[in-house]
N, C-alpha and C positions, 0 to 999 in steps of 0.2 A: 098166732096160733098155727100148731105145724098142720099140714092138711094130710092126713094119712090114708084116707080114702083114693082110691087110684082113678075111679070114675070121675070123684070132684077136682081131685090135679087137672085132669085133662081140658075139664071144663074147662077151668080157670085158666088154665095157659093158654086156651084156642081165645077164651074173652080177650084176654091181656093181648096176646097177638091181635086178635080183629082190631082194638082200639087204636095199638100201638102204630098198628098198620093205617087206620083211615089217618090219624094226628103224622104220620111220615109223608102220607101220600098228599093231606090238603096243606101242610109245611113246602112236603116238595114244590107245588103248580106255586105257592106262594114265592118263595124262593127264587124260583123261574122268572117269576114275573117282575120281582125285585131284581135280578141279575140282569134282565134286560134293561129296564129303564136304567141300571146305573151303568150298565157297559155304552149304552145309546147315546143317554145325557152326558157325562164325566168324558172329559177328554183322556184320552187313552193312556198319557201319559200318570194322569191322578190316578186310575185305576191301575198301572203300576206300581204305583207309590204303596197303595191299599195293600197290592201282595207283598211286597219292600219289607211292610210293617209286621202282616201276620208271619209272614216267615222270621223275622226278630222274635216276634212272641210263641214262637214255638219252643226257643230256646228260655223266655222269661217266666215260659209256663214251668218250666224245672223249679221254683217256688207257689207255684198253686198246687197244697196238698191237698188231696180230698180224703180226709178222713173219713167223712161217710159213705166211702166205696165198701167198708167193708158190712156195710149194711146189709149188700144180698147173699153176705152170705151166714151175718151171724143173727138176722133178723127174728129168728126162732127162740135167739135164748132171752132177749130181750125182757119177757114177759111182765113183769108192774115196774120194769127201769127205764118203759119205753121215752118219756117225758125227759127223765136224767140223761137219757144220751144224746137223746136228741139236741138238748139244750147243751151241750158240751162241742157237740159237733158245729152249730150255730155260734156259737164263743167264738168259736177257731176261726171260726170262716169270715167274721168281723176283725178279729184283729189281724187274716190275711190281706181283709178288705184295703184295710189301713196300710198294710204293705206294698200293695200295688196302686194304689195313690201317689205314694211316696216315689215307687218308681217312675211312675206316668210324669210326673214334676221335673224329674232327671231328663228322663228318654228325652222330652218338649226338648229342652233345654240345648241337646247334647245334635239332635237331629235339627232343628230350625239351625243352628252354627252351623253344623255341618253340608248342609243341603241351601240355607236362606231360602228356605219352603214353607209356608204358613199350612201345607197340608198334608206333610208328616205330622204335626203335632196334631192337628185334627183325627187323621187317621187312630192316634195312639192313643187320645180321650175315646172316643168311638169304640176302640177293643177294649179299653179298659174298662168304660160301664159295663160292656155286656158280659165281660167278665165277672164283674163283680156281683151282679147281680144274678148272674148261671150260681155261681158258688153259695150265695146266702139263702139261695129255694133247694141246693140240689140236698142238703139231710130228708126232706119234708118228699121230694118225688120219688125219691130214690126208694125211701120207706114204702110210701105210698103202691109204687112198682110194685116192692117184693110181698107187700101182702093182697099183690090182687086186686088194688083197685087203681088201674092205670085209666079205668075211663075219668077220674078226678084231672089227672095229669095231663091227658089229652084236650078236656076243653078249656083251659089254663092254656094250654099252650098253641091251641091254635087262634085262642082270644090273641095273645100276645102277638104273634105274626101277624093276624088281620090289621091289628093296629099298626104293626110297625110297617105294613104293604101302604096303607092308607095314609098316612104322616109320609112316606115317601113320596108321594104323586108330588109332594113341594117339590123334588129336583126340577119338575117343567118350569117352576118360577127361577129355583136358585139351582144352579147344577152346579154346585161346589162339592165339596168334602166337609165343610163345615157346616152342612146342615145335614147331611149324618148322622155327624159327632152329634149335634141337637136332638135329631130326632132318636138316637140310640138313649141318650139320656133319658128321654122322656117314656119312652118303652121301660126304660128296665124299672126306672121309680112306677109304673104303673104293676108292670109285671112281679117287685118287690110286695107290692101294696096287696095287691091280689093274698097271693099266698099267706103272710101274714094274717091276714085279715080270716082265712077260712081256716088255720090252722089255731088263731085264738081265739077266734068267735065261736066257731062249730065245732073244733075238738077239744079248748079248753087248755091248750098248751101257754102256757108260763114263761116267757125269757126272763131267765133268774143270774145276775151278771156277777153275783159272787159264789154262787154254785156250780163250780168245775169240778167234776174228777178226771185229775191230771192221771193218777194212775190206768182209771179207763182208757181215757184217751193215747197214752204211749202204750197199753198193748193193743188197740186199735192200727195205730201207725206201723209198731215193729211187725208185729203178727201179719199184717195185710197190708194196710192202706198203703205203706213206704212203697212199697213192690208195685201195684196196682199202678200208684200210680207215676212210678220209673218208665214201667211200660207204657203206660198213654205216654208221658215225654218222647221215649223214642218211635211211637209212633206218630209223633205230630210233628217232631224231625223230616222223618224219612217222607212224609207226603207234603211240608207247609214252609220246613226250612231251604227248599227249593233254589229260591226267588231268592237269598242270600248268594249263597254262592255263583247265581246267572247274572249277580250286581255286578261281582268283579272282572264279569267279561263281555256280558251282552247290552246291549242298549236297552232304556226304559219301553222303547216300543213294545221289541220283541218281549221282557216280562209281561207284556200285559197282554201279547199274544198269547204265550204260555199259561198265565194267567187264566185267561178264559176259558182255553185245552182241560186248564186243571178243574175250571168250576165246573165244565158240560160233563165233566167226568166225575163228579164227587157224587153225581145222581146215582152212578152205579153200586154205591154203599146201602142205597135206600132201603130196599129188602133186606139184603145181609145183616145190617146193623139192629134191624128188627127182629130178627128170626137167632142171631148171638145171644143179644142182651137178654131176649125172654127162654133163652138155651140155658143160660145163666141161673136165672129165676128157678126154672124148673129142677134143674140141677140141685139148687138150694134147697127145695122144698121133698128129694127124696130120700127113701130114710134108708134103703139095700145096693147093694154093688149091682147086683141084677139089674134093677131100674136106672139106675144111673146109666148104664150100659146100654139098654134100649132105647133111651132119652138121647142119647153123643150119635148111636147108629142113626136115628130119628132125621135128627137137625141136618146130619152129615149127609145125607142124601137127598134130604130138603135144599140144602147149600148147592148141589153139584148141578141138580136141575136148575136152581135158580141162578146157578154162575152160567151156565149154558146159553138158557133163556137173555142175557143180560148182554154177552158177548154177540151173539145174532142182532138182536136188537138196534145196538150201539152200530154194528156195521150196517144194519139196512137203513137207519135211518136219524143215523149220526150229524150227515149231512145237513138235513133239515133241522137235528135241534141247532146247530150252529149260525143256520141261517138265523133261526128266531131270534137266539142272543145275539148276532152283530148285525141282522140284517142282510148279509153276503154270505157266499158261500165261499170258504176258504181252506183249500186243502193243507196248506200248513198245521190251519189250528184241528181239521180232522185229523193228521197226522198224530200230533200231540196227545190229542186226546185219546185215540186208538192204543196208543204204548201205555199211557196210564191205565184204563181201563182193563187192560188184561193185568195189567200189576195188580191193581185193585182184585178183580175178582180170584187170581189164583189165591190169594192171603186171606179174602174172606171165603171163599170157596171148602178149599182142604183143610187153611189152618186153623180157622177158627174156631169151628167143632172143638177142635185139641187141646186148646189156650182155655176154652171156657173149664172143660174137664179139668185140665190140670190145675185151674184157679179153686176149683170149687173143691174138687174130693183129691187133689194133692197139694204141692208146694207149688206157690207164687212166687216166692223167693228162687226157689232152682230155675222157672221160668226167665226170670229176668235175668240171670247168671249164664244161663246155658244156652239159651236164644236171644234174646232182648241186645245185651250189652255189646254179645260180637259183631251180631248184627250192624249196630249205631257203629262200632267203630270201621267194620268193613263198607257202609255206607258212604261215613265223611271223607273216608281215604278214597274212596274210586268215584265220590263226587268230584274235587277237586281235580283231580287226575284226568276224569273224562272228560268234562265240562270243559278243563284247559286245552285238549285235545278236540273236543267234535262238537262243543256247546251244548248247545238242547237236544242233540240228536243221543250224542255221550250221556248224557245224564237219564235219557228216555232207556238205554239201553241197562243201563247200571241199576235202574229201579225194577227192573223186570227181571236181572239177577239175584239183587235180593231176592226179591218174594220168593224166587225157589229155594235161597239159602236157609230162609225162616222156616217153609215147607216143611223139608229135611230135617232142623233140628223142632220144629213143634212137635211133627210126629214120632221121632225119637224119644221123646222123654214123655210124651203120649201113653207111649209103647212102654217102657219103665214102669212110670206111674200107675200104669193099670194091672201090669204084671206084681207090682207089691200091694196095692188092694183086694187082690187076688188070693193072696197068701190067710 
């Protein structure tokens, strides 16, 4: 139901934020605390391998569609088809399931020959559950999200982590990779189980396995989701496909140097990612150019204080998160992470605000045409280029170019977009 009251919008978005927010913040110390014991325990070289792999699956994610992206934005029209979409979207995301199975069998295969490492294959079971299982709950959170009740989603999801923090403490017995791969397995069957369980129990939802609308489904894809989710590809490139291209020049060590630069830095998305995705939301739920318009101004100046706030921060006391994850204090891996972080924040800072508007009240499609694609190709070209030239210092400099190139064209077609809403 659309929420047309301006007072109850507000509510609802500061709810959605509060919860979103506590479920980012007890994930984040979660997290934290998982990154330490496995940078601590794991020799440094596995934890290379770790980023080896997810940087390969930023490129394998170019087959995870998520069709039910386009849920926050067409959640509205939904109204007694909600069950029918849902269960089409749920379809999908099983016989993806089955696709990246399929792959993980290959990768094994392709990586143990290549490497004679029993912990790439580990690694690549390990991504692959928790893949599988992010894809077959995210119709049900996502929905969930856009009608406002993300405090469902939040304790779902920090049940999940707890467990998967607590099944970790085995690395002090086994500090392999393969008990990861076991313990991710066993997270995602529980974290699958959950959701099901409360989405047929208590809401009465159906998986009905010869009931598709294919039709639905391909203008969900063309209309939106294609595009949506182009764009998270090359955004998992530009910050995850890394560690590929530092194979073909740097040693495993130094990846897993970098590595680490890159996890102490992914904390700087925390806020930002909260404060986008419920930008998103709210976007969705307005019904006048006016309001949308003071919603984008809103978040946009929400973003610049909390890019501000993020940047100080990380300099005053960067040092010490780095201590905690390796125990030392090392100005390499400050280094690292200092270059990332400002990448990071100028793209959720400025650009974000932009991407969300133009997702919601213009074209997704022009987005990924206009910015997205040049982006990725100015990316891979002055990856290989610097990286051959300066290594990690090259590649640190290159990532900090982008985000301004992205800058420049989000807000330009920002500028467009708002200018023919306008009209």
């Amino acid at each position: 139901m659309a929420c047309k009251d301006g007072n109850s919008v507000r509510q609802k978005i500061i709810s959605n934020v509060i919860s979103s927010g506590i479920e980012k913040i007890v994930i984040m110390i979660i997290q934290l605390i998982a990154t330490i014991l496995i940078i601590r325990l794991l020799p440094r070289d596995d934890y290379g391998i770790i980023g080896i792999i997810v940087g390969y699956y930023a490129f394998i994610n170019i087959l995870n569609i998520s069709l039910e992206s386009s849920i926050v934005r067409d959640h509205n029209k939904y109204t007694h088809k909600t069950h029918e979409i849902l269960n089409n979207f749920v379809m999908f995301n099983l016989l993806k399931g089955a696709i990246f199975i399929i792959i993980a069998l290959i990768a094994s295969i392709v990586f143990y020959y290549a490497y004679q490492n029993n912990s790439f294959v580990f690694a690549i079971w390990s991504i692959t559950f928790l893949t599988i299982a992010d894809s077959l709950v995210a119709p049900f959170m996502i929905y969930a999200t856009s009608k406002f009740n993300q405090k469902l989603v939040t304790k779902i999801s920090i049940f999940r982590y707890t467990l998967s923090l607590l099944l970790l403490l085995g690395l002090f017995i086994y500090p392999y990779v393969w008990f990861i791969a076991i313990k991710d397995f066993i997270v995602s069957v529980v974290f699958i189980s959950i959701w099901f369980y409360v989405v047929f129990v208590k809401y009465d939802f159906k998986l009905i396995f010869k009931k598709v609308d294919y039709i639905s489904m391909k203008e969900s894809f063309m209309t939106y989701s294609l595009w949506s989710h182009l764009i998270g590809i090359v955004a998992n490139i530009l910050y995850r496909a890394d560690t590929i291209f530092l194979s073909f020049f740097v040693s495993l060590y130094s990846i897993g140097q970098y590595n680490i630069g890159l996890n102490a830095a992914n904390y700087a998305n925390l806020i930002p990612s909260i404060i986008n995705y419920q930008n998103s939301v709210a976007l969705s739920n307005t019904s006048s150019e006016k309001e949308a318009k003071k919603i984008t101004n809103y978040f946009l100046l929400s973003s610049i204080a909390i890019g501000i706030i993020t940047i100080a921060g990380y300099w005053l006391f960067g040092d010490f998160l780095i201590y905690i994850l390796t125990g030392e204090y090392d100005s390499e891996i400050f280094t690292y992470m200092m270059w990332i972080v400002t990448s990071v924040v100028i793209i959720k800072t400025f650009g974000a605000p932009f991407v969300a508007y133009i997702s919601i009240k213009g074209s997704i499609k022009d987005f990924f045409m206009i910015c997205s694609l040049p982006v990725l190709i100015l990316s891979l070209v002055s990856s290989i280029i610097y990286i051959a030239y300066e290594g990690i210092s090259g590649l640190l400099k290159m990532k900090n170019l982008v985000a301004i190139v992205i800058i420049l064209l989000s807000y330009s077609l920002y500028k467009k977009t708002k200018s023919k809403n306008d009209k």
